[in-house]
C-alpha positions as CSV (number, residue, x, y, z in Angstrom):
1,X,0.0,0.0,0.0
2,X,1.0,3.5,-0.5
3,X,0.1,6.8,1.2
4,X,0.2,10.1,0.0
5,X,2.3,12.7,1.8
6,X,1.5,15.7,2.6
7,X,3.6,19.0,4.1
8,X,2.2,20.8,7.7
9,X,4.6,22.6,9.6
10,X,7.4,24.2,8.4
11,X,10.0,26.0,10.1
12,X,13.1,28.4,8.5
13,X,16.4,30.2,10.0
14,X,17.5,32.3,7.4
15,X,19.7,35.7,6.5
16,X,16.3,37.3,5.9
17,X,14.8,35.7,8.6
18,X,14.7,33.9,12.1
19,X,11.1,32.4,10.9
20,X,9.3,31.0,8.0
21,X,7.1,34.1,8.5
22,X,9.6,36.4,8.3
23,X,11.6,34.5,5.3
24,X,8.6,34.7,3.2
25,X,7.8,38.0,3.6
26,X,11.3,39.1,2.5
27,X,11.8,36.9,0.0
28,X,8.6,37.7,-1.4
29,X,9.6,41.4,-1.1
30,X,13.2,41.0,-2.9
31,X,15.3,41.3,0.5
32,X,19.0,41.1,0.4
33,X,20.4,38.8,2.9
34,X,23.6,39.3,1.1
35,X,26.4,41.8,3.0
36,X,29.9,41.9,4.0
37,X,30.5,38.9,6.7
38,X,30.3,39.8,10.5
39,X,31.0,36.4,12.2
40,X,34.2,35.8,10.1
41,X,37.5,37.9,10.3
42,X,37.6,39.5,6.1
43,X,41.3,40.7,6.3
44,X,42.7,38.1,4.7
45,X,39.7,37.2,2.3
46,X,39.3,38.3,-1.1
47,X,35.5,38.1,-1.3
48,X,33.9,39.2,1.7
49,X,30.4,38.9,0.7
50,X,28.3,36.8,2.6
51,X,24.7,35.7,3.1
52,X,24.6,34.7,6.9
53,X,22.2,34.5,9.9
54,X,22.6,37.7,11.0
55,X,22.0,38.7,14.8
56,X,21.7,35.3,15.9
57,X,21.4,34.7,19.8
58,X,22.0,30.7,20.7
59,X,21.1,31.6,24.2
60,X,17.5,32.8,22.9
61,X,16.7,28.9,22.5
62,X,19.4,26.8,24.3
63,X,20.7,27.3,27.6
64,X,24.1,27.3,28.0
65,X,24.9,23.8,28.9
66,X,23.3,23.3,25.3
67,X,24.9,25.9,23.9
68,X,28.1,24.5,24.4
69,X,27.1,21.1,23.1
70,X,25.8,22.5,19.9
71,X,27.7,23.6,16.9
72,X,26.2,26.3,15.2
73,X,24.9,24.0,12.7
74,X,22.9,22.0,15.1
75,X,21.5,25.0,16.4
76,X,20.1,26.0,13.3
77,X,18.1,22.4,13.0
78,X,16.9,22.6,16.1
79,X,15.5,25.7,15.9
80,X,14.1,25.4,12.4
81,X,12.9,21.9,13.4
82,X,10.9,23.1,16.5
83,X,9.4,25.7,14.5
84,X,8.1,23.4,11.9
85,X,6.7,21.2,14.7
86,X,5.2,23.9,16.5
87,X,3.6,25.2,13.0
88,X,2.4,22.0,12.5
89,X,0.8,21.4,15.8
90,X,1.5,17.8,16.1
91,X,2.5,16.0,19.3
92,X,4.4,12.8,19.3
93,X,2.5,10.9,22.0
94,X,0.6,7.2,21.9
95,X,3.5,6.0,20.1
96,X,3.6,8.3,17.3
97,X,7.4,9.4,18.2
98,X,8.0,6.1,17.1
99,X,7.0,6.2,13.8
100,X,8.5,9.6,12.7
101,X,11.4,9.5,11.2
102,X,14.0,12.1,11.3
103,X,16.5,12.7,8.1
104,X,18.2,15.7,8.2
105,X,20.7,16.7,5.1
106,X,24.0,18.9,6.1
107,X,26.7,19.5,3.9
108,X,30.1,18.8,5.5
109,X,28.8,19.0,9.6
110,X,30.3,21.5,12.3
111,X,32.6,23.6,10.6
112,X,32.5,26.6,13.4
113,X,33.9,23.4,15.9
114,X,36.2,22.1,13.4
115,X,37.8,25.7,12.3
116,X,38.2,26.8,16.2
117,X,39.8,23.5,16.8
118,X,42.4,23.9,13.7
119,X,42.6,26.9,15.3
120,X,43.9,25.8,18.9
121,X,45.9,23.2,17.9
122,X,47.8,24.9,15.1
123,X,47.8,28.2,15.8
124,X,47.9,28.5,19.5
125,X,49.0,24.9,20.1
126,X,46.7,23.7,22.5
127,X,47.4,20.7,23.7
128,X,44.0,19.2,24.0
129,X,40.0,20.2,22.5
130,X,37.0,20.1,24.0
131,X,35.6,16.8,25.2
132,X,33.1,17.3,22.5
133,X,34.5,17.9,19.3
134,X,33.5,15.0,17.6
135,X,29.8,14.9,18.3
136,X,29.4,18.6,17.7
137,X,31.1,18.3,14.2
138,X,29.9,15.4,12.7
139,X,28.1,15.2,9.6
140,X,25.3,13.2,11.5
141,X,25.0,15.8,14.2
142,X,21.9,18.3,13.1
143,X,20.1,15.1,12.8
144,X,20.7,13.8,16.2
145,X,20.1,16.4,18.4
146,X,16.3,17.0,16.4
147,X,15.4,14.0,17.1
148,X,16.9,14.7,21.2
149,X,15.8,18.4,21.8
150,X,12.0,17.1,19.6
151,X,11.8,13.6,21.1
152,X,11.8,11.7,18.0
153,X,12.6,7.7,18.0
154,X,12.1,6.5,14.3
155,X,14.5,6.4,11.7
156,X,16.6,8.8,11.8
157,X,20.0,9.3,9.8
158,X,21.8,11.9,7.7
159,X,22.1,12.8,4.1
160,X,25.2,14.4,2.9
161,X,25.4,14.9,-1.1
162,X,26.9,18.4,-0.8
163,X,24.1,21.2,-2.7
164,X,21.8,18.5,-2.9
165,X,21.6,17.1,0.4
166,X,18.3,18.5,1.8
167,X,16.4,17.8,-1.4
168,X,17.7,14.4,-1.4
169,X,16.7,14.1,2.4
170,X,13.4,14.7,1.5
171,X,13.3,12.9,-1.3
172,X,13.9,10.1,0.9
173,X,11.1,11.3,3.8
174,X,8.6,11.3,1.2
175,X,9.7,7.6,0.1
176,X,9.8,6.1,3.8
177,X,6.3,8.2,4.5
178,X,5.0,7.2,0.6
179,X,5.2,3.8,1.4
180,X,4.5,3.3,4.5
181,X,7.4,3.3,6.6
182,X,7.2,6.1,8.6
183,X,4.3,8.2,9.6
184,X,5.6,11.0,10.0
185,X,8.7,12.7,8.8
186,X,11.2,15.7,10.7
187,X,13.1,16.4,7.8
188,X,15.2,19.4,5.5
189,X,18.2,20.3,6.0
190,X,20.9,22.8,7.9
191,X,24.2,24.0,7.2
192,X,26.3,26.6,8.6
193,X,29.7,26.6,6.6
194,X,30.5,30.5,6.8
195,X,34.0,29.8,8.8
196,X,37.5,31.7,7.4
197,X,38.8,28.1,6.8
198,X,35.8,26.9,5.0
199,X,35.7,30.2,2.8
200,X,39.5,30.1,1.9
201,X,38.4,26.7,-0.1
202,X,35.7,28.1,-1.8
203,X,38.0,30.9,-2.8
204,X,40.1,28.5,-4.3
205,X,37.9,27.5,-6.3
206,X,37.1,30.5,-8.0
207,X,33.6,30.5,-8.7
208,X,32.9,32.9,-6.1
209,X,30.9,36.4,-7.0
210,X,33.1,39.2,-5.3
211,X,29.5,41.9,-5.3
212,X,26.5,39.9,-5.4
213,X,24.4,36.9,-6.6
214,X,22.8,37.3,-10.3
215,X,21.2,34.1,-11.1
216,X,20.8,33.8,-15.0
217,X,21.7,37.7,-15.1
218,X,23.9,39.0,-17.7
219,X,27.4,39.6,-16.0
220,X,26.8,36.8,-13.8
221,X,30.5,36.5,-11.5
222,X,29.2,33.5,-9.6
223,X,28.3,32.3,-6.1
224,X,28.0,33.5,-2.5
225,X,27.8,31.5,0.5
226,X,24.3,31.5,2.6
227,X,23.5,29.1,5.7
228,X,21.0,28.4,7.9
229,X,18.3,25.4,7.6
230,X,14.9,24.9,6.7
231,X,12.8,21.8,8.4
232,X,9.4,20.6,7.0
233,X,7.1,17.7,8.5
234,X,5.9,15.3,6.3
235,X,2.6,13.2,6.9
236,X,0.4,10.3,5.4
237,X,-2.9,12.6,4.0
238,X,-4.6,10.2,6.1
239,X,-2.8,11.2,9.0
240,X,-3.3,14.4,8.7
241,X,-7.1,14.4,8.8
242,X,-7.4,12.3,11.1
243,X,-5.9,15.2,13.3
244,X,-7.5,18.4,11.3
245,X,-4.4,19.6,10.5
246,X,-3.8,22.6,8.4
247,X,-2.3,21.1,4.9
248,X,0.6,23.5,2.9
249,X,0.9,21.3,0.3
250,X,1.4,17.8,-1.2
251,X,4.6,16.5,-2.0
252,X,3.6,14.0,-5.6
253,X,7.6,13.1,-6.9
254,X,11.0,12.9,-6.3
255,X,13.4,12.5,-9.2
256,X,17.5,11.4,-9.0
257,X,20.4,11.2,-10.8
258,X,24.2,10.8,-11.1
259,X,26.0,12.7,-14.2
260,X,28.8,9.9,-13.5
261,X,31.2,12.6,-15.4
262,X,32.7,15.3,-13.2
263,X,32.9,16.5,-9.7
264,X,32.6,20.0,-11.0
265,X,31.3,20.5,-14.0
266,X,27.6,20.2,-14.1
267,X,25.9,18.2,-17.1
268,X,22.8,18.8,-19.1
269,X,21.5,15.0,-19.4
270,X,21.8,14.1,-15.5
271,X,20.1,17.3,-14.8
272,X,17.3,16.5,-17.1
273,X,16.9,12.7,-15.7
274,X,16.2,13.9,-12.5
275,X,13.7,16.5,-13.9
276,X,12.1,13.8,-15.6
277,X,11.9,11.4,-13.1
278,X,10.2,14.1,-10.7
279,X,7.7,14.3,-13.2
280,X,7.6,10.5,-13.6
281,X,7.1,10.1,-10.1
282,X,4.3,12.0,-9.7
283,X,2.3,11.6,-12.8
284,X,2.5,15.0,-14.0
285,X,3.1,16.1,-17.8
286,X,5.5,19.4,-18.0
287,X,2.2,21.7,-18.9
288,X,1.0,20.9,-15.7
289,X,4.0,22.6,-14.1
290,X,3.6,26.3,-14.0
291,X,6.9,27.4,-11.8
292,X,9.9,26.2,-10.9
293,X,12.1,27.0,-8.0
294,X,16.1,26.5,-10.0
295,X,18.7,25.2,-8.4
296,X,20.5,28.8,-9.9
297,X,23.6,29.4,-8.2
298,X,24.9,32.4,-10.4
299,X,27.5,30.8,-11.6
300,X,28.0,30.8,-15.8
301,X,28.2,26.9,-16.3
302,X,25.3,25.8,-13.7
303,X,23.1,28.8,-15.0
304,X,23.4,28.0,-18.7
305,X,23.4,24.5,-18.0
306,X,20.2,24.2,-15.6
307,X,18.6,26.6,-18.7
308,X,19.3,23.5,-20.9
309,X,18.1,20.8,-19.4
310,X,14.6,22.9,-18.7
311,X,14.1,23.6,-21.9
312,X,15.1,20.2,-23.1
313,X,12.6,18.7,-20.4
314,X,9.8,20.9,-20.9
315,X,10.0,21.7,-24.5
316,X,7.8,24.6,-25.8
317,X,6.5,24.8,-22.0
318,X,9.6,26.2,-20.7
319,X,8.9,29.5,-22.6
320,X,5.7,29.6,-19.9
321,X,7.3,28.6,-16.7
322,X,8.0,31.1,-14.2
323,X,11.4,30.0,-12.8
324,X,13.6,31.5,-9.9
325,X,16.2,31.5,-7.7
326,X,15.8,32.3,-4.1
327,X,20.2,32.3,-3.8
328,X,19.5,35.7,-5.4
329,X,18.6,36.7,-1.8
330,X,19.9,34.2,0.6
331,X,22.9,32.5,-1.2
332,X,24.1,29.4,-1.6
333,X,23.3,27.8,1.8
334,X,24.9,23.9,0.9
335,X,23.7,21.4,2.5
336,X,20.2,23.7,3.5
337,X,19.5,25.0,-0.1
338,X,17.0,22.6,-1.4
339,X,15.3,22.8,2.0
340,X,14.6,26.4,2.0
341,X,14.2,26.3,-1.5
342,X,11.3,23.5,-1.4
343,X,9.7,25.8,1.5
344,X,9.8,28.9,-0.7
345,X,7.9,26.7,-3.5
346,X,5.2,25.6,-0.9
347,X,4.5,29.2,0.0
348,X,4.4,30.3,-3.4
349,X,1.6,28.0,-3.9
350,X,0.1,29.0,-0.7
351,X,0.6,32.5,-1.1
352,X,-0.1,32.1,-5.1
353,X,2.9,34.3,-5.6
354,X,6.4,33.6,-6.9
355,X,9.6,35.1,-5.3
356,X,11.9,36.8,-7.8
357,X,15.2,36.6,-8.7
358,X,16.9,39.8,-7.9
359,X,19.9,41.5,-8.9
360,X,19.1,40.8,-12.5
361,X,20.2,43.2,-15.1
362,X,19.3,41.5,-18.3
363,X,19.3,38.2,-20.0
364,X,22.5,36.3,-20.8
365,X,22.4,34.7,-24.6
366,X,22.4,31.0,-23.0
367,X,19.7,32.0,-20.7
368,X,16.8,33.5,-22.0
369,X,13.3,32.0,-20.3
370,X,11.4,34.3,-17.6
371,X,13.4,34.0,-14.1
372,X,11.0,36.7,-12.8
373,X,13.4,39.5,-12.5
374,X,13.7,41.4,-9.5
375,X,9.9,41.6,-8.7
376,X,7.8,39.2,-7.2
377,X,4.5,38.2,-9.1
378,X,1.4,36.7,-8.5
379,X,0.8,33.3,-9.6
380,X,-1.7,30.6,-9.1
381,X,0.9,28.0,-9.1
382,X,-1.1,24.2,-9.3
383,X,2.2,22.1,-9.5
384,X,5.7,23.2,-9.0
385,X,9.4,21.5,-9.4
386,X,12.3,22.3,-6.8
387,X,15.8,21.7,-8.3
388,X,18.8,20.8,-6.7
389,X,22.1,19.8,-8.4
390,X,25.4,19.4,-6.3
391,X,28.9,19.3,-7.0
392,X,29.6,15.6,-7.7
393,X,27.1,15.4,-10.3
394,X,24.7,14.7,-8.1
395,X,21.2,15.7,-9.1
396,X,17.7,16.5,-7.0
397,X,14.2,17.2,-8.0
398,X,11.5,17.1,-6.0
399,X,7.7,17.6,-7.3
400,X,4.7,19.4,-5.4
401,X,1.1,20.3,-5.9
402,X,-1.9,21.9,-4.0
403,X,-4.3,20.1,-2.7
């Protein structure tokens, strides 16, 4: 047998906002989370542009025993997650907890704990590290302490596939709840890789904007690191009448792929599979799809590339989507991107308006389909897609509709 799943709580940490309420209304408005970092010395960096969670007080929601325990990446899940649960307004008694599962994506774990600890021990050569360095920088963490600090006892693992790993955590909520595995589902994902260490690499690398994110945009310079986390719960439609609870929106298919080419380079026909297999999943043709919320990272190759493989999957369609790119306003946020992205496309449909993608001065030659520049508009959107596709070739889709 085989359930459909539906979303009822949702909970968001964000540079625009400690709260889903306050992410949506800056994200439908075009806020900038983007700015010069303030948790990070900039001396020695060459781009100093961030997108980070600014103003954020641990000791607002942990007490200090906790706060200590907690890498800053924890502390983003938790909070997200009790916010989704609280918005939800489930409770985990008469054996429920048992049959929620909690599957959290992160992209590398506790990089504040890991970069103070390089810190002591090669800068100021300490001669020991906190008892706890381990368990607050593992990749597993976030996960752990929601299902602690919310009670859960199902399933509960992490999902690391770099960019893709929320999307791909949900992907695999939906399958555990879809088929009857689970109840109930705690999942999204958090990341919190803004640390000097962490942004030396992605220097490195050279696909980093040194002004500002411009999805799609002509003169385009590339990416800028986001973080936070962004937690959804996940339930059986028939669970969630049986409770009244308020519904946000049905999760229908979850497409994945491998390009199985290059760890950088992203490729048009694993990009396309995973479209495909979204749509696959949930028994929707491409005109049934009205928006889609793009993986769009601002970077030339993924921009041009993600263009592709839209139009390739959609045909004549794609000259009538409305696609955008929330990392206009928060960044690239990792391992938490396709979980604040797939909340963005539930509101949208709620809210029957789509977010824009701002900073965009005009259209490139390789990408010419409506991104909604810098303006929100209002949209009954029926069925939506939410992209994700990571570094590794690894490719994420998930599908949603009202219901």
């Amino acid at each position: 047998m085989t359930y459909r799943v539906v979303v009822t709580g949702w909970g968001v940490i964000s540079s625009i906002g400690h709260t889903a309420a306050a992410y949506w209304s800056n994200l439908s408005r075009g806020v900038s989370g983007i700015a010069d970092a303030t948790i990070i010395p900039t001396d020695h960096l060459a781009q100093k542009v961030v997108a980070e969670v600014k103003d954020f007080d641990p000791r607002k929601y942990f007490d200090d025993r906790q706060v200590t325990t907690l890498d800053r990446v924890s502390q983003f899940g938790v909070v997200a997650a009790r916010e989704a649960i609280e918005h939800a307004g489930i409770s985990f008694g008469d054996g429920l907890s048992e049959r929620t599962a909690t599957i959290i994506g992160t992209g590398v774990g506790g990089q504040t704990t890991q970069d103070e600890s390089y810190k002591r021990l090669y800068e100021e050569h300490a001669k020991r590290l906190h008892p706890l360095t381990i368990p607050k920088l593992m990749v597993n963490a976030p996960a752990s302490q929601v299902s602690m600090h919310c009670g859960l006892r199902g399933p509960c693992f992490a999902v690391a596939s770099a960019c893709a790993s929320a999307t791909h955590a949900i992907g695999l909520a939906f399958h555990l709840v879809r088929s009857g595995g689970a109840t109930c589902a705690v999942t999204g994902g958090s990341d919190a890789c803004i640390t000097f260490g962490t942004m030396k690499g992605w220097e490195a690398m050279r696909v980093m904007a040194p002004d500002t994110c411009r999805p799609f945009s002509r003169d385009r310079k590339g990416m800028v690191i986001g973080e936070g986390a962004a937690i959804v719960v996940l339930e059986s439609l028939e669970h969630a009448r049986q409770r009244s609870a308020t519904i946000l929106g049905e999760i229908v298919g979850f497409g994945m792929s491998s390009d199985a080419s290059d760890l950088l380079s992203p490729d048009e026909d694993g990009m396309v599979r995973a479209l495909e297999g979204a749509l696959a999943d949930g028994r929707l043709s491409p005109s049934e799809i009205q928006y889609v919320n793009a993986h769009g990272t601002g970077t030339a190759a993924n921009d041009e590339t993600e263009t592709q493989a839209i139009k390739r999957t959609f045909g004549q369609h794609a000259g009538k989507l409305a696609i955008s790119s929330n990392k206009s306003m928060i960044g690239h946020a990792l391992g938490a991107a396709g979980a604040l992205e797939l909340v963005a496309t539930l509101m949208a449909i709620k809210e029957e308006t789509v977010p824009p993608t701002i900073n965009y001065l005009g259209p490139d030659p390789t990408c010419n389909l409506d991104y909604v520049p810098n303006e929100a508009r209002p949209l009954r959107v029926e069925a939506a897609l939410s992209n994700s596709f990571a570094f590794g070739g690894l490719n994420a889709v998930l599908a949603v509709k009202r219901l």
